[in-house]
C-alpha positions in Angstrom: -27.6 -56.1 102.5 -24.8 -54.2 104.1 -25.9 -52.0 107.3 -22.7 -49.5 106.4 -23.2 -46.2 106.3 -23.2 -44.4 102.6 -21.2 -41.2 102.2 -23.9 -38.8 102.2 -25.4 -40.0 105.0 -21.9 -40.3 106.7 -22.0 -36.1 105.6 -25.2 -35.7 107.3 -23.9 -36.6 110.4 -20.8 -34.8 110.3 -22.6 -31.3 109.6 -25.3 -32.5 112.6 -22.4 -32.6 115.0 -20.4 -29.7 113.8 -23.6 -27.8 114.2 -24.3 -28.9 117.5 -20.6 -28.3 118.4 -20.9 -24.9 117.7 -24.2 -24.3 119.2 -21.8 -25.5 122.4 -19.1 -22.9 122.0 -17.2 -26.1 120.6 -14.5 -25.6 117.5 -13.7 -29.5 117.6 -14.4 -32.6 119.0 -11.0 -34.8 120.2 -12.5 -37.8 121.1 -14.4 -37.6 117.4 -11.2 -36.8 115.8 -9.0 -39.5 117.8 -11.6 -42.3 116.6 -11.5 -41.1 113.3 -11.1 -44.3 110.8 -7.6 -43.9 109.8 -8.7 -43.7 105.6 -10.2 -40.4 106.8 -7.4 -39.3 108.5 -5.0 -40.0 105.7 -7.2 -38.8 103.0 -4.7 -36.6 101.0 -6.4 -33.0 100.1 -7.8 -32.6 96.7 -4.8 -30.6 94.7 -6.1 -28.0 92.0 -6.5 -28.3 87.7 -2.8 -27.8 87.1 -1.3 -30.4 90.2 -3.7 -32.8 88.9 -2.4 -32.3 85.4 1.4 -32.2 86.7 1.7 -33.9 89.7 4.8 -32.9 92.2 8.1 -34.8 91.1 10.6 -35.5 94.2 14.8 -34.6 93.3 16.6 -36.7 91.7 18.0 -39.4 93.9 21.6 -39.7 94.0 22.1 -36.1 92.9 24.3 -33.9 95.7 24.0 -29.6 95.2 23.9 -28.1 91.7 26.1 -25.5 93.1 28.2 -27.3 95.1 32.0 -25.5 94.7 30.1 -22.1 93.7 31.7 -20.0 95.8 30.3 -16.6 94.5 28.1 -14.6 97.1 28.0 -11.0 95.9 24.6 -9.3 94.8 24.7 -10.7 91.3 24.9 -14.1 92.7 21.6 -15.4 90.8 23.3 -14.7 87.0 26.5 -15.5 87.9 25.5 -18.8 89.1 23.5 -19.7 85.4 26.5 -18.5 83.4 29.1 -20.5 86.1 26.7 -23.7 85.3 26.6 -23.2 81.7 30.6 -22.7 81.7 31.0 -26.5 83.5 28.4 -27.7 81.6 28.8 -26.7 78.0 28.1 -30.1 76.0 25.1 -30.5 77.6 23.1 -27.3 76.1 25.4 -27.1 73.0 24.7 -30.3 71.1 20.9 -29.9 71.6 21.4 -26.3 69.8 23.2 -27.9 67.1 20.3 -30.6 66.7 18.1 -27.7 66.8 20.0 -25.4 64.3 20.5 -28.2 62.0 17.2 -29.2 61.8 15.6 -25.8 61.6 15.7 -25.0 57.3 14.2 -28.5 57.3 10.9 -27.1 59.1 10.5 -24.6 56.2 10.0 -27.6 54.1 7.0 -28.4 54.4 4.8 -31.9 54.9 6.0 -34.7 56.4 9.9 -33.2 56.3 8.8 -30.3 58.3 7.0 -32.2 60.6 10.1 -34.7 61.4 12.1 -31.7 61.9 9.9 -30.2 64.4 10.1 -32.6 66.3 13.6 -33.3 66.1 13.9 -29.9 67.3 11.0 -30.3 70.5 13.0 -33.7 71.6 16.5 -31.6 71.4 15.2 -29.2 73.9 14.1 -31.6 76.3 16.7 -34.0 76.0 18.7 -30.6 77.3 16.3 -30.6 80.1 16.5 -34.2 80.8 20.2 -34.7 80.7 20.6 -30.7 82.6 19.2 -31.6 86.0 21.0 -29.3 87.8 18.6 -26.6 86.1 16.5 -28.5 83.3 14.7 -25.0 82.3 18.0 -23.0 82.0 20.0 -25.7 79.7 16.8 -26.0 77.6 16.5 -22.0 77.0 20.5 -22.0 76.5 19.8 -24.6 73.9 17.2 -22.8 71.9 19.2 -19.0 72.2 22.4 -20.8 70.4 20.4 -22.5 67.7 17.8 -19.4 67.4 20.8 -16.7 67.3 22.3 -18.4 64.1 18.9 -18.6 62.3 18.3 -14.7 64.0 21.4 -13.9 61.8 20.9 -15.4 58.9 17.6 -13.7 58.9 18.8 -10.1 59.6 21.3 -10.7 56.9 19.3 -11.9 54.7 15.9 -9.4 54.8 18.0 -6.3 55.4 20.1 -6.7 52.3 17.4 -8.3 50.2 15.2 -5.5 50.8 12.5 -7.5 51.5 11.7 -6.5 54.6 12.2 -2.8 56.7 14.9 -2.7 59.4 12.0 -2.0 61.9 9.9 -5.1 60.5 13.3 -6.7 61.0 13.5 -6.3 63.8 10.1 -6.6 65.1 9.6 -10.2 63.5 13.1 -10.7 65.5 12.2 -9.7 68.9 8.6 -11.7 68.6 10.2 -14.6 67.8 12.8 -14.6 70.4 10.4 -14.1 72.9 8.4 -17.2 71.3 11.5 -19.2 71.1 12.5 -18.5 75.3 8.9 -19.8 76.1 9.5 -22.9 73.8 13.1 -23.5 75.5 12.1 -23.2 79.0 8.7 -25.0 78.6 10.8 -27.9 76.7 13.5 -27.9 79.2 11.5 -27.6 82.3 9.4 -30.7 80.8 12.3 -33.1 80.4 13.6 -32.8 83.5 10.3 -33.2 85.3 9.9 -36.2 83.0 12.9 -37.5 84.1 12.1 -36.9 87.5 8.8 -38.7 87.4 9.8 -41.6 85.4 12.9 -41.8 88.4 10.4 -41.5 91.4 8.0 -44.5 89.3 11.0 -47.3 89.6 10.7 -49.6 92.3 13.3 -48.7 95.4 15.6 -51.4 95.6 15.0 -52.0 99.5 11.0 -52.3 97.8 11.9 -54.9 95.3 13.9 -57.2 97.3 11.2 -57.7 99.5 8.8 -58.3 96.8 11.7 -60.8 95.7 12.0 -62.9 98.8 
């Protein structure tokens, strides 16, 4: 039968000899804390809900500055630095709007069509983020404003002169669904890169797997 110590017993002690610490004038013990066993000391802290859920993902290896050769430092330096990486970037948030605009009248049909285009449209958005990693959120909303500002068109066009719908209904349905469509883009975009990220920090380092080799 093992003579070891169980946890709570182990946080017995530990609230005894705080107590009596500070019934000393004592904050801490140093010859407690330098015999420490070392699982203890290295014991990482207990993150919330949400790190749990999304653990931290380290920067891509391999990848130098974002901005690297922006040159721009005036007060509008935040905006002008999204449109300057759009601008060098341009294939990478306009071919997941096509997918996305293309496969948008399909998700009015309805069933399993509907459902394929959906998701066509989800894995558009975070391919943008995945393939964007100098700002995986930014090319994924890009992505989603391109494709949605056609359909946003179309759809002005076609209620206003249909008469189906009021100019102020028009626009009402327009603004909500912008807004729902920026959430969508960034969530989407900020998601593939961080997937990329984690999948990136999961492979083995190749200093790690020649040793494991030899």
């Amino acid at each position: 039968m093992s003579n070891r110590p169980t946890a709570q017993q182990s946080s017995r002690a530990e609230a005894r000899r705080r107590a009596r610490l500070a019934a000393q004038g004592q904050a801490s013990d140093p010859e407690w804390e330098a015999n420490e066993p070392e699982e203890a000391q290295q014991r990482p802290a207990a993150g919330g809900f949400l790190q749990r859920l999304v653990p931290p993902a380290p920067p891509l290896a391999g990848k130098g500055d974002p901005l690297a050769g922006f040159t721009y430092a005036g007060p509008a330096r935040p905006l002008v630095a999204v449109l300057w990486l759009l601008a060098r970037h341009p294939i990478m948030w306009l071919v997941p709007a096509l997918i996305w605009m293309v496969a948008w009248p399909f998700t009015l049909a309805g069933g399993t069509v509907a459902l394929v285009a959906s998701v066509a449209q989800y894995t558009a958005l975070i391919a943008a983020g995945w393939i964007g990693w100098q700002r995986p959120w930014l090319f994924g909303v890009a992505a989603v404003l391109v494709g949605w500002g056609a359909v946003a068109w179309f759809f002005v066009q076609y209620g206003t002169r249909s008469g189906l719908l009021s100019p102020n209904q028009v626009l009402v349905a327009l603004a909500s669904q912008t807004a729902l469509q920026l959430v969508v883009g960034f969530v989407a975009g900020w998601y593939g890169g961080y997937l990329r990220r984690r999948l990136a920090d999961q492979r083995p380092r190749p200093a790690a797997a020649r040793g494991r080799r030899r």
